[in-house]
C-alpha positions in Angstrom: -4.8 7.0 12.3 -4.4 6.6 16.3 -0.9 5.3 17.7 -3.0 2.0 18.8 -4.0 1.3 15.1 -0.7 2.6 13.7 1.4 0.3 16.4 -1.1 -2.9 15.4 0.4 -2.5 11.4 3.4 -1.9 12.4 3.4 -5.5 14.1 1.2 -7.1 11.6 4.0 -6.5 9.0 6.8 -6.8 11.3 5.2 -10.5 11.7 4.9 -11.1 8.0 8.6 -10.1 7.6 9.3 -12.3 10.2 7.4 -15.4 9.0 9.2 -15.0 5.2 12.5 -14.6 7.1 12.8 -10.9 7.6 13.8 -9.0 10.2 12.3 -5.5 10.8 15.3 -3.1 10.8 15.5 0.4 12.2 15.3 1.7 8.5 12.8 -0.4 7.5 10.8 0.4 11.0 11.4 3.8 10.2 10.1 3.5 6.3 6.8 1.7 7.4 5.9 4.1 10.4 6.2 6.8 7.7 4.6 4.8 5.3 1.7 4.1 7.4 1.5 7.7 9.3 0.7 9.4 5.8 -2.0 6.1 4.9 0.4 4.5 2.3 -0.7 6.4 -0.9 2.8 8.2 -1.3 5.3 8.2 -4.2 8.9 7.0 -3.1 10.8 10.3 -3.1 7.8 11.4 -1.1 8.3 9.0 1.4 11.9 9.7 1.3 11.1 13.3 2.0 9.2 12.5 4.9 11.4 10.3 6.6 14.3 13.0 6.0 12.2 15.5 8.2 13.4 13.3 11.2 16.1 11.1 10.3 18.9 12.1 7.7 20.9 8.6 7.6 18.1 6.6 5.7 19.3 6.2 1.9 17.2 6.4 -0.9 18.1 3.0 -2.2 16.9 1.3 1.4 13.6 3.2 0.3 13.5 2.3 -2.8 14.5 -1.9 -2.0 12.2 -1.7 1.5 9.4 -0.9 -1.0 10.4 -3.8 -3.2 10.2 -6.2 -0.5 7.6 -5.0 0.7 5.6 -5.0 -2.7 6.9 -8.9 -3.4 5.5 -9.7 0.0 2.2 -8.3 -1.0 1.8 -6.0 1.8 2.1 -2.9 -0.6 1.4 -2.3 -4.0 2.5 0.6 -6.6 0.1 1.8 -8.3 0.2 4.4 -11.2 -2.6 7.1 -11.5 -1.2 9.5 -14.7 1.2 11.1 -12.4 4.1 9.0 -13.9 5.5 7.8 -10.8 3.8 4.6 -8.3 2.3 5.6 -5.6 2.4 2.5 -3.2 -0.5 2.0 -1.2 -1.4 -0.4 1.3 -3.0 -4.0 1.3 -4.7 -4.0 4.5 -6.2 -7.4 4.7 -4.8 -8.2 1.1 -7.0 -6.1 -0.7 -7.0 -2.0 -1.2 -10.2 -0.2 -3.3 -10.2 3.2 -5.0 -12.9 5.2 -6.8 -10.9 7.4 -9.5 -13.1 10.4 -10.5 -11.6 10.8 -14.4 -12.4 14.2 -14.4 -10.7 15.9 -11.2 -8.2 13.4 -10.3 -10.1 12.7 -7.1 -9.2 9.4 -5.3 -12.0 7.9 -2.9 -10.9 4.8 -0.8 -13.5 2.6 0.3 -13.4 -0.8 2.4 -16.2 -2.5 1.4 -15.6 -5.7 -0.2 -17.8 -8.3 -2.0 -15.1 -9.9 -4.0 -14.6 -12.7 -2.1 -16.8 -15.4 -4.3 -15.4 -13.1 -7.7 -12.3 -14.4 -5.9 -12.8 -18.0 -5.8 -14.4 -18.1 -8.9 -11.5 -17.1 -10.7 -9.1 -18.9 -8.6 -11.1 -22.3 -9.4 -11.6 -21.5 -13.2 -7.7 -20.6 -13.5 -6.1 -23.0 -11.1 -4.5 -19.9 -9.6 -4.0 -18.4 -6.1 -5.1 -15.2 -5.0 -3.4 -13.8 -2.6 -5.0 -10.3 -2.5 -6.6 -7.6 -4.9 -6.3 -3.8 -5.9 -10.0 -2.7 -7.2 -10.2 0.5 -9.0 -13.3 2.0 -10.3 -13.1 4.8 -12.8 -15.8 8.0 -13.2 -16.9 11.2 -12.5 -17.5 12.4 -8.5 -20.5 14.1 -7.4 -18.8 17.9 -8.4 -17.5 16.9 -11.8 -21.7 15.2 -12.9 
């Protein structure tokens, strides 16, 4: 990811901490650049890891309740692929899409999205509001056929 793209998120969820009331701390600045350098799919002691490579005097519990509020605001979202602990990935846009290959583990992002009118048709037929979507489709890759 280039720094122009990497400085854009960083604003865009500086701006939705802002507008529910948050401010964007030098922790939490610190735990979203490293979040989005390594493109969000990284367990929370990994992220902790990383950010100790530069800066010692972020806690794990500021981690841990940075990914929390980031998660509630819907800007993030674990996600748990067999490995035990959540990965938290991403929500660029409000949704994030995976193909899972079931037998090598392999995980293919794609940004194509045709969800839209699934979207409101189960937002009309439930009375309910989306406000985003994690899509993961499960199978075998091209090597594992």
């Amino acid at each position: 990811m280039d720094d122009k793209s990497l400085e854009t998120r960083l604003n865009n969820i500086q701006a939705a901490l802002k507008q529910k009331g948050y401010r964007l701390t030098s922790s939490r600045q610190k735990i979203v650049q490293s979040l989005l350098s390594c493109g969000g799919h990284i367990t929370a002691d990994g992220l902790l890891e990383v950010i100790h490579e530069t800066d010692k005097t972020v806690g794990r519990m500021t981690v841990y309740r940075t990914l929390e509020l980031l998660s509630e605001l819907g800007l993030i979202r674990p996600v748990y692929q067999g490995t035990g602990a959540a990965h938290y990935i991403l929500l660029d846009g409000g949704h994030h899409h995976h193909l899972i290959c079931s037998g090598c583990d392999a995980v293919i992002e794609f940004d194509e999205c045709g969800l839209q009118d699934v979207g409101k048709l189960l937002a009309e037929r439930f009375n309910f509001a989306i406000e985003g979507h994690l899509v993961e489709f499960y199978g075998r890759c091209h090597n594992c056929q």
